[in-house]
C-alpha positions in Angstrom: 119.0 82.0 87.0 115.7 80.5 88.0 113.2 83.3 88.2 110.2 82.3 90.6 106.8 83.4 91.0 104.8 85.7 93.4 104.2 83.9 96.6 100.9 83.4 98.1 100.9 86.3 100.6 102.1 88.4 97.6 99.5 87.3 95.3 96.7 88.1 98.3 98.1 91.2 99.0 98.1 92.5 94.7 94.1 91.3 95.0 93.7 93.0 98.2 95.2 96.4 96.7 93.8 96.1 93.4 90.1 95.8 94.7 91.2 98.5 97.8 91.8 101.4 94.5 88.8 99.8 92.8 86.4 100.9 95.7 88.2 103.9 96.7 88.2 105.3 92.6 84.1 104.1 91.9 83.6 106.3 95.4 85.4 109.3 94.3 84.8 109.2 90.7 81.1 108.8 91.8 81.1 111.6 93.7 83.0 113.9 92.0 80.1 113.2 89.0 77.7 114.2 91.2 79.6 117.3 92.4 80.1 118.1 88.8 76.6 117.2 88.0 74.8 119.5 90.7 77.5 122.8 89.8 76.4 122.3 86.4 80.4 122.8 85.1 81.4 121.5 81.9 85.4 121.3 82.9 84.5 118.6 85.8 83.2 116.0 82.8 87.1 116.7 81.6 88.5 115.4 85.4 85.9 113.0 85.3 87.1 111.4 82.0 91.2 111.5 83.4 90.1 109.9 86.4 88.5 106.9 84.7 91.3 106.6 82.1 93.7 106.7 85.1 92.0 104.2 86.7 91.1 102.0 83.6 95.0 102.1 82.3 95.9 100.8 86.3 93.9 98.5 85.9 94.8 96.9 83.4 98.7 97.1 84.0 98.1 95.7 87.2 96.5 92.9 84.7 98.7 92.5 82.6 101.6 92.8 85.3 99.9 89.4 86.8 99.6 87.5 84.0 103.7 88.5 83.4 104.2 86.8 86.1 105.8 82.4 86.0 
């Protein structure tokens, strides 16, 4: 059985989400380092570091999940 690809719309709408989280994560991670900057907290460079690795590891299936694709 013939497998085909993403269609256009669906192709926008994976660019459209993937930059949407990309904003919305360099906001919060941003200022959540700021936050943990001005409390002076050592356990908030620990979140900060899951965030980005959350993010980073999305990122990079949403990637890989694209190029997947015929």
């Amino acid at each position: 059985m013939v497998r085909p690809g993403w269609t256009m719309e669906q192709q926008a709408g994976v660019r459209f989400y993937t930059r949407l989280t990309n904003i919305f994560a360099l906001l919060l991670v941003t200022l959540f380092t700021a936050l943990t900057l001005a409390s002076g907290r050592h356990r908030g460079w620990a979140a900060v570091a899951v965030v980005v690795l959350l993010w980073a590891g999305f990122t990079l299936y949403m990637k890989r999940t694209k190029k997947g694709q015929p």
